[in-house]
N, C-alpha and C positions, 0 to 999 in steps of 0.2 A: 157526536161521532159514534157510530155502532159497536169501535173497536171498544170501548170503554163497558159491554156489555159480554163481550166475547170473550173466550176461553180456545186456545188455540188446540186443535187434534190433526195431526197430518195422518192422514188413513190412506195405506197403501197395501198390498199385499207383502209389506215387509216390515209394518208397523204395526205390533201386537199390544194389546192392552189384556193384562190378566193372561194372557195366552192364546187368547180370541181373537183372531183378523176380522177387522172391522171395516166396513167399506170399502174391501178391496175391486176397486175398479175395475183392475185387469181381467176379475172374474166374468164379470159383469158383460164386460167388450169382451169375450172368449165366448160368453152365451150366445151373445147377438151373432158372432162370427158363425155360431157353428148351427143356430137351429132359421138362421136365415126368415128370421119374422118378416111378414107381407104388411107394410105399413099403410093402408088409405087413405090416402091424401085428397079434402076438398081445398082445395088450396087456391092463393091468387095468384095471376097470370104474370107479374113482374119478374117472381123467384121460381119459377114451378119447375124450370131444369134444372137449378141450380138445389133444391129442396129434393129433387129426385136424385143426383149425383149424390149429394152428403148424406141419403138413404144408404144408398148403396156401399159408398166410402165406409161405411163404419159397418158395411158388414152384412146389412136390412135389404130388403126389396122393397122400391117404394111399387106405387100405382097411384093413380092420380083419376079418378073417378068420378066427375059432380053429375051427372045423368039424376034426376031424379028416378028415373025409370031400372036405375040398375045400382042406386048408392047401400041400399037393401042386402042385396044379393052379395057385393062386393066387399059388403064390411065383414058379410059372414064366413069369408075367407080371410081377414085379416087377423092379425094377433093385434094390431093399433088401430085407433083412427084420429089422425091428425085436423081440426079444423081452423084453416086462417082467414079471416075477415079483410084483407089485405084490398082486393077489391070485390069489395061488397054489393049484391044486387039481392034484394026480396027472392029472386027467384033460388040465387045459392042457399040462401040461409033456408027457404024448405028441402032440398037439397041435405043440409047438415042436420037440419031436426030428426029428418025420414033416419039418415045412418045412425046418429048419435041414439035415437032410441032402440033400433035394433042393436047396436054396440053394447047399448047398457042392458037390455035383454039377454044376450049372450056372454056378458061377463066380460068384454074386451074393455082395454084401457081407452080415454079419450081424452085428447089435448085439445085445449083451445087457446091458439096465441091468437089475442085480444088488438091486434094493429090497428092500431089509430083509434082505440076507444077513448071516448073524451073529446077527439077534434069535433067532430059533429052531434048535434043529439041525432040522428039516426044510427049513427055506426052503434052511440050509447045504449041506444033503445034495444036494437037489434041483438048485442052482447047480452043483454041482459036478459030478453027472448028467449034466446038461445042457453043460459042458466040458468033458467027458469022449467025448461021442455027435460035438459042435459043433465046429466050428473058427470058431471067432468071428474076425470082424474089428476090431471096438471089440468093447473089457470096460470098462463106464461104471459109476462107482458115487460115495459120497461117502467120505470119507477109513475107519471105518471097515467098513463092505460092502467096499470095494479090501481093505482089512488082513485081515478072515475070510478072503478067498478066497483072499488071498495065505501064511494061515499064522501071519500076526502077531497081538498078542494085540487083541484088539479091543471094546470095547464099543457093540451099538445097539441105541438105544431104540425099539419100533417101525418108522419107517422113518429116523429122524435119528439123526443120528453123536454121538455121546458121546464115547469116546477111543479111539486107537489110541498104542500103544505103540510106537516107532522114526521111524524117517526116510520121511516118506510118498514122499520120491524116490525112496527105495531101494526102498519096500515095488510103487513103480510100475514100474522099472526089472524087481522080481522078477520079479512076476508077468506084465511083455510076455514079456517073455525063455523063461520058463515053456510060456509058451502060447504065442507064435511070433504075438503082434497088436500092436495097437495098446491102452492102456490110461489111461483115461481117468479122475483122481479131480478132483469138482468140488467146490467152495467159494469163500470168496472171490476166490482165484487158483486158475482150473484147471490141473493137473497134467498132459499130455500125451506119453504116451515109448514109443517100439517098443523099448525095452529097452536102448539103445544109443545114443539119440538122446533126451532130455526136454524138453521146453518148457514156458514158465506163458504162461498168457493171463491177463491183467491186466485185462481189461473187463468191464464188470457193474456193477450197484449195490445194494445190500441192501436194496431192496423186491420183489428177485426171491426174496429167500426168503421172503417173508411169505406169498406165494401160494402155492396148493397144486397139485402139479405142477410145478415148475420141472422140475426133474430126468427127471419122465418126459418133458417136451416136448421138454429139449436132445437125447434119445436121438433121438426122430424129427429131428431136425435134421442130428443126424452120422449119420443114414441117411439121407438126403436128400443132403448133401453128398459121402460114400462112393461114393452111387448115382452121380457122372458126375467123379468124380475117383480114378484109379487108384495116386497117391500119399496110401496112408490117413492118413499122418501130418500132411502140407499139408491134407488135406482133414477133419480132425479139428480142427486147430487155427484154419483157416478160420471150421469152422463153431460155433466156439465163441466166437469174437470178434464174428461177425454178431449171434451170439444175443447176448452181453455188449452189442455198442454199442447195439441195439435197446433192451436195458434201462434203458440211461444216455436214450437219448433219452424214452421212456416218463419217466424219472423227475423230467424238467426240467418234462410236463406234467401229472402226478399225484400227491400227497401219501399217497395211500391205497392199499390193496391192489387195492381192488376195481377202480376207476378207472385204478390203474396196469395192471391186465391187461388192460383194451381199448386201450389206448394201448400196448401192449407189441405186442400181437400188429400192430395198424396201423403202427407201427415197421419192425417186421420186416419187412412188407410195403413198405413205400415206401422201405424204406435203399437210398443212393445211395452213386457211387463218393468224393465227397464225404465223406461220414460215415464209409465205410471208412480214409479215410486216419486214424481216429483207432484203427484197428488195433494195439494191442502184444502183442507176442508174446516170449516172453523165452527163448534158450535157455540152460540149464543146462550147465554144466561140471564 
């Protein structure tokens, strides 16, 4: 169990250590609110409204651009570029190489949530192409997508995790360290470590998995959050607590999936510094 490694910190903008506010979230979502980052989304076609709505909910501008012919030009006005593998075709993924090197040219952040890495060796291959060409700033995935890409033995089904084999801190810890980012595995508790540094975020409520999309939406979010926070790992763990309390509140006023996901995304939208303070964040030791 990971809790046996952990050391509990609730980071809020009302919870000072030494004097210092540390991980205050609300700051964080007040940035995204006010300098309105243009997030660029190569994304797949199942969540692409629902990934552009929870852009925006929290504050971002999405766009949604795979054009070869214009992913260049378009990431050169973004503060993000989000890349999902969701539905995968050779052609996308030149597509995300062409942005993701102009993105790491210009100094912009880049996410890669990793969907369905593992079910097939293509998607595997393709991932790994693509970290290979990329210098990603988040690597987002669920426990095993993180263990494929990391080497560990892994099972998934489709786009949902089955089993990975070993210590998914270690397998998070590998693969930051690896790659030189930030590495992000979600589930009940999400997983957060530049390789040297782990944290769990502890908010959420299990009607966020019933929906479809969760996972692709959190990716737009910690590309929203990256885009106006230069510390990826504050601003990784931020924006995955937003996105957790948002869920918790949604779930006081919905029973069902459907219902909970309008009341999710209007959550998101109206969270205050208030609701922030129900921020946990746990760092590992």
């Amino acid at each position: 169990m990971v809790f046996n490694h952990c050391r509990l910190l609730i980071f809020s903008a009302y919870n000072q250590i030494g004097g210092v506010c540390l991980y205050d979230a609300f700051s964080v979502l007040s940035a995204v609110r006010a300098k309105k980052p243009l997030v660029h989304h190569i994304t797949n076609w199942v969540t692409i409204y629902d990934c552009a709505q929870i852009t925006r909910s929290c504050g971002a501008l999405p766009v949604m651009a795979h054009a070869p012919e214009e992913v260049e030009e378009m990431v050169s006005l973004a503060g993000a570029l989000v890349l999902n593998i969701g539905t995968l075709t050779s052609k996308l993924i030149d597509s995300m190489i062409l942005a993701g090197e102009k993105a790491n040219a210009l100094g912009i952040p880049v996410v890669l949530d990793a969907v369905g890495a593992g079910a097939t060796k293509f998607r595997t291959a393709k991932c790994a192409e693509l970290m290979e060409k990329v210098r990603f700033t988040v690597i987002k995935g669920n426990s095993s997508e993180i263990g494929a890409l990391a080497g560990a033995k892994a099972l998934t089904r489709g786009v949902e995790a089955e089993k990975v084999e070993g210590s998914l801190l270690k397998i998070a810890e590998k693969l930051a360290k690896e790659k030189n980012c930030i590495v992000v595995i979600t589930g009940k508790e999400d997983i957060v470590s530049n390789g040297t540094k782990t944290l769990l975020v502890k908010n959420g409520h299990e009607l966020m998995g019933k929906i479809v999309g969760t996972g692709c939406m959190a990716a737009s979010v910690l590309g929203a959050f990256n885009a106006v926070e230069k510390d990826s790992l504050k601003a990784s763990a931020c924006a995955l607590a937003c996105y957790g309390i948002a869920g918790e509140i949604a779930a006081k006023k919905a029973k069902a999936p459907m219902k909970f996901k309008v009341e999710f995304f209007d959550a998101l939208y109206l969270l205050s510094e208030k609701d922030l303070k129900k921020a946990k964040i746990e760092e590992c030791k």
